[in-house]
Each structure stands twice: as structure tokens, then as C-alpha cells.
N, C-alpha and C positions, 0 to 999 in steps of 0.2 A: 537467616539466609541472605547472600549477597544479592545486593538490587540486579538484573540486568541491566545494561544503558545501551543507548543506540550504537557505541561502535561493537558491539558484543553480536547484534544484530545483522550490524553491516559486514563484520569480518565472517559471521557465520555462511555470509552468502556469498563470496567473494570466494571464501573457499571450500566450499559445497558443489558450487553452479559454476556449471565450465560454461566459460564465453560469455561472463558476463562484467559488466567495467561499473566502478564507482564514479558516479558525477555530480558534483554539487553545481545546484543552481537554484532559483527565485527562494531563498532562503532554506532548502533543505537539501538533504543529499539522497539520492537516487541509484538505487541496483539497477541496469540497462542490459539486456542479452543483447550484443552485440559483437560477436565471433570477430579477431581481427578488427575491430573499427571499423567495417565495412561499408556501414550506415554515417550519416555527421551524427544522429544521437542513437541510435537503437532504438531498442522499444523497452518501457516500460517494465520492471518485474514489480518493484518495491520500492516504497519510500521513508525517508524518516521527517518528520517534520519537527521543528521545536520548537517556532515561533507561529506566531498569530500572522496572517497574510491580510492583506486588502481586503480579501473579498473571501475572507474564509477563519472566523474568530469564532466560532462555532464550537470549538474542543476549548475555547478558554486555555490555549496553549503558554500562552504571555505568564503563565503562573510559574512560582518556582519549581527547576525540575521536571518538568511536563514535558512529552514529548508524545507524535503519535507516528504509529508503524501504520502504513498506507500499503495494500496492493487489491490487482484485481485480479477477480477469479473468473472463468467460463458462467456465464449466466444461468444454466443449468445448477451448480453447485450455489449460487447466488438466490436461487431460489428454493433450493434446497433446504437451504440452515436458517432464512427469513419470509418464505411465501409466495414472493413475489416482487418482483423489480418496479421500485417509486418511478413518479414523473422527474425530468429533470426541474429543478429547482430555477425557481428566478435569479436573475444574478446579483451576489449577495444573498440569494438564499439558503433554508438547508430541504433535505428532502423531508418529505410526510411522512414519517417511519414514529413509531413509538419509543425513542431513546433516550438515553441522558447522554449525548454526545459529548460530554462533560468528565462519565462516570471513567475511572482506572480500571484495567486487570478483564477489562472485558469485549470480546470478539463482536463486533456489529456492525452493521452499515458505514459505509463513510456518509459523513456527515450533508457531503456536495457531490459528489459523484458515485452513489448509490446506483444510481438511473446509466451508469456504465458496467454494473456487477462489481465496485471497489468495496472492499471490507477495511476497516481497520482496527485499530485497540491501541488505548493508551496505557503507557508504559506497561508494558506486561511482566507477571510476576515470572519465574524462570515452568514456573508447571503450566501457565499458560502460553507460553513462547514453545512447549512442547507441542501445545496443541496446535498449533500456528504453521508450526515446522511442514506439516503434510497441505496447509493451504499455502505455502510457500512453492513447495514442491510442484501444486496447481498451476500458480501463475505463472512461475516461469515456463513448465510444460508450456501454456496459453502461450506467453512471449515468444514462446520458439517458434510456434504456429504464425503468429502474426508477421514477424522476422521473417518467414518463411514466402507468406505471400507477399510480401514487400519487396525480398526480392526479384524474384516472379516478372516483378515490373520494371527492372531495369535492365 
């Protein structure tokens, strides 16, 4: 069975999710609901990470081929699939959760911003990227809502 990779990921949402723009930045690249550019960045769907960051070596990313798929979901759902939402973490740290935030192929906490409702999984196999597909679905829903009172305020 062929690997998924992250532009598999990124094109899925790019053209799935109406109103949302691909932006890379602090080394990875980012799905943003952002209808028209209305926002300078939008908000948040989904992320791909492939490198190790400053303050975030925790997935052991730096290894070959690793990558991890970032989003966050409604805290409700967050506590749904793990219990309960961690403290946020020291900086440079990770949260108190019982993971291998190491381990492949598997749906769990992010490793630093748990304590936001973010989920992530590295490299996922294509039956877990199924499963993914519906907490996708989630956060953008979530993004649109945020979007939403964002702009409320201008």
C-alpha cells in the first residue's frame, strides 16, 4: 500500500474545504479558513510539521521521513477520544498525557498544545487518514466558528 505524505494531506484539504488558503511558515505548512484573504492570516485548520522546532522536538521529527499532521478540535470532542484537557505545558515542555509522542499511525494529543484541544498523528497510514478525515471535518467546522467571531470584531 502506497505511503500517504503530507502533500496528499494538504491537497485533500485544499480541495475539500471551501475558503481555506495553504501558508507556510515557522517551518511548516498550514491549512487557514480564510474566505477571500480577509483576515492577514485566518485561523487555524491544520498543520503539517516535518521538522524538529526550538521549543518543540518532542515527535523526534528530525528523523527520516517523519512528519506530523496538527489540528485542533472543539474541546468537547477533545475530551471525548482522551478524558480530559492537560495543563498547558512549560515552555519547552510537553503536556502530562500518557503517550509515545514519538509513536507513527496513531491519533493522540499534540504533544504541546493539548491544553488547546489540538490532536495530532504522525505520518498516518491511508486507513488512519480515514479516520482523521471526520476530525478534519471538526476543526475546520471549529475555524469557521472562530473566523466568524473574528470578524464580528472588525
Amino acid at each position: 500500500m502506497q505511503e500517504i505524505t503530507p502533500d496528499d494531506i494538504l491537497k485533500y484539504c485544499t480541495k475539500n474545504l471551501d475558503g481555506v488558503v495553504l501558508v507556510s511558515s515557522w517551518g511548516e505548512r498550514g491549512i487557514y479558513y480564510n474566505p477571500n484573504n480577509k483576515l492577514k492570516r485566518g485561523v487555524y485548520v491544520l498543520t503539517v510539521k516535518e521538522k524538529d522546532g526550538e521549543n518543540d522536538k518532542s515527535s523526534n521529527l528530525d528523523r527520516q521521513n517523519r512528519y506530523r499532521v496538527n489540528l485542533g478540535v472543539p474541546k468537547d470532542i477533545f475530551v471525548e477520544m482522551f478524558e480530559h484537557i492537560p495543563k498547558r505545558p512549560s515552555k519547552g515542555g510537553i503536556v502530562d498525557m500518557d503517550y509515545d509522542f514519538t509513536r507513527t499511525d496513531e491519533i493522540m494529543p499534540h504533544p504541546i498544545y493539548a491544553w488547546m484541544s489540538w490532536i495530532c498523528v504522525l505520518n498516518p497510514s491511508r486507513n488512519t487518514f480515514e479516520e482523521l478525515k471526520p476530525l478534519i471535518l471538526e476543526a475546520y467546522t471549529y475555524a469557521k466558528k472562530k473566523y466568524e467571531k473574528k470578524q464580528k470584531k472588525f
